[in-house]
Structure formats: C-alpha cells, structure tokens
TIRO-373757 format. One line per field, with one value per residue (C-alpha): residue in three letters; chain; residue number from 0; z, y, x. Coordinates in steps of 0.001 Angstrom, whole numbers. Layout:
residu = (ALA;...)
chaine = (A;...)
num = (NUM;...)
zz = (Z;...)
yy = (Y;...)
xx = (X;...)
This chain:
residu = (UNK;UNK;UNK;UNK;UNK;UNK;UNK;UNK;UNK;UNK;UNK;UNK;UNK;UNK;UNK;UNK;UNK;UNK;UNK;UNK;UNK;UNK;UNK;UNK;UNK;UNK;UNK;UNK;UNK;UNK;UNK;UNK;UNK;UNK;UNK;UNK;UNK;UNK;UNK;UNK;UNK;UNK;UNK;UNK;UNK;UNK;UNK;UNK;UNK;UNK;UNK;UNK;UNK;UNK;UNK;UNK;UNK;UNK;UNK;UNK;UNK;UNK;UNK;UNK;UNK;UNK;UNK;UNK;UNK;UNK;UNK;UNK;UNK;UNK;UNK;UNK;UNK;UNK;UNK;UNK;UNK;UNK;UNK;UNK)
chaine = (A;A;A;A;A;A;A;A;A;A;A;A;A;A;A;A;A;A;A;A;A;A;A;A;A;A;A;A;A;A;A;A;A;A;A;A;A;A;A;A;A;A;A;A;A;A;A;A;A;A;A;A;A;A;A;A;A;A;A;A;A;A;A;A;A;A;A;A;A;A;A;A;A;A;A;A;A;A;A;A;A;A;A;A)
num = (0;1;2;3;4;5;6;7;8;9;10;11;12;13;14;15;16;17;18;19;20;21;22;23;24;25;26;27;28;29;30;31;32;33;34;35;36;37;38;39;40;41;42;43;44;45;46;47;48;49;50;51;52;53;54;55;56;57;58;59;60;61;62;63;64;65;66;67;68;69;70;71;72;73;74;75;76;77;78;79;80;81;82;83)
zz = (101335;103470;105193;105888;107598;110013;110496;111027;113703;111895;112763;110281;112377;109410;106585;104624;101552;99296;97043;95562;94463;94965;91908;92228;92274;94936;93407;91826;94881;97044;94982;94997;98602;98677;97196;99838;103181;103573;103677;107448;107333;107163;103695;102650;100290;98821;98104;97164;99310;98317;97663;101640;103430;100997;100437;104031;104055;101762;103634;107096;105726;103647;105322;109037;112217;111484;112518;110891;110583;108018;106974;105578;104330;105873;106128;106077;108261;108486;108623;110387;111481;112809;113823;114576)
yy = (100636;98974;96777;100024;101691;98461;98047;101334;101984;105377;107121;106238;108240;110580;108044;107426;108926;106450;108879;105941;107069;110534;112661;112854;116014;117879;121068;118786;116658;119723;121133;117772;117883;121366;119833;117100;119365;120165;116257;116336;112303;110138;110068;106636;107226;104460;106526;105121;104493;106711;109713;109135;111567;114862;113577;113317;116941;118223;116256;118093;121408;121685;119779;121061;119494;115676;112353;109914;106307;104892;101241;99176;95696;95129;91765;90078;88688;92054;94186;97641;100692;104417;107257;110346)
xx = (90888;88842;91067;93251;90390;89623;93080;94445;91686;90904;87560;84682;81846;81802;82650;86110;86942;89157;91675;93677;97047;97686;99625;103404;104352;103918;102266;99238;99545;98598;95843;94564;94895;93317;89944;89848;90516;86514;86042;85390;85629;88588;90872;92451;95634;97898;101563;104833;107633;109264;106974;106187;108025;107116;103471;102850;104684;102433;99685;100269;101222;97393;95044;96611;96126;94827;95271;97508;97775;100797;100330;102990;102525;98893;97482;101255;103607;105693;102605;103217;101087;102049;100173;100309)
C-alpha cells in the first residue's frame, strides 16, 4: 500500500486509508464504499482485473467527485499509472 501511495503521487496531507481487497459484488462493494466516503484522506484499494471497470463505477458513483490514480504492475518493468 505504501509503495502505491509514493508512487501514484496521491495526496497524504490527511493520511491514507489501506482497504485491501474490496468485496465483489457490487451491492456489498458499495456499502462498503458507503462507510469509507467520510474518510476525507486518501483510500488505497487492490481490485482484480477484472472487477476494475464496475468497482471503479461503483467507486465514482458513491464516493462522488475524487481523484484517481490506477496502478498496474508497480515496481516492474511494465509498471503503469492513470489518473483521473
């Protein structure tokens, strides 16, 4: 989590909050979700491949207007970052 936070270039002026994996489905993923939007600091989330698309859905449509920063295969060759 760590190493996502440095790397991502994320704010940490208020802290990061490290979830781990978030739950699957999207209804527990978005009450899980629901619990974390008064976190005012940044949230650090590992999620599948291919949960990506609907969990950063889910992500936009609860916790509203944040930053983003996606990292794929951090601290190797191929390593890649996107935000938003």
């Amino acid at each position: 989590a760590a190493a996502a936070v440095a790397m991502a270039g994320i704010p940490v002026d208020e802290g990061f909050t490290f979830v781990g994996f978030l739950p699957p489905k999207s209804g527990a993923r978005r009450k899980k979700l629901e619990k974390l939007k008064p976190i005012a600091g940044s949230l650090v989330a590992f999620v599948p491949p291919h949960k990506l698309v609907s969990t950063l859905t889910d992500a936009a449509e609860v916790l509203g207007d944040r930053n983003c920063c996606v990292c794929r295969e951090m601290t190797k060759v191929h390593e890649e970052f996107w935000r938003g």
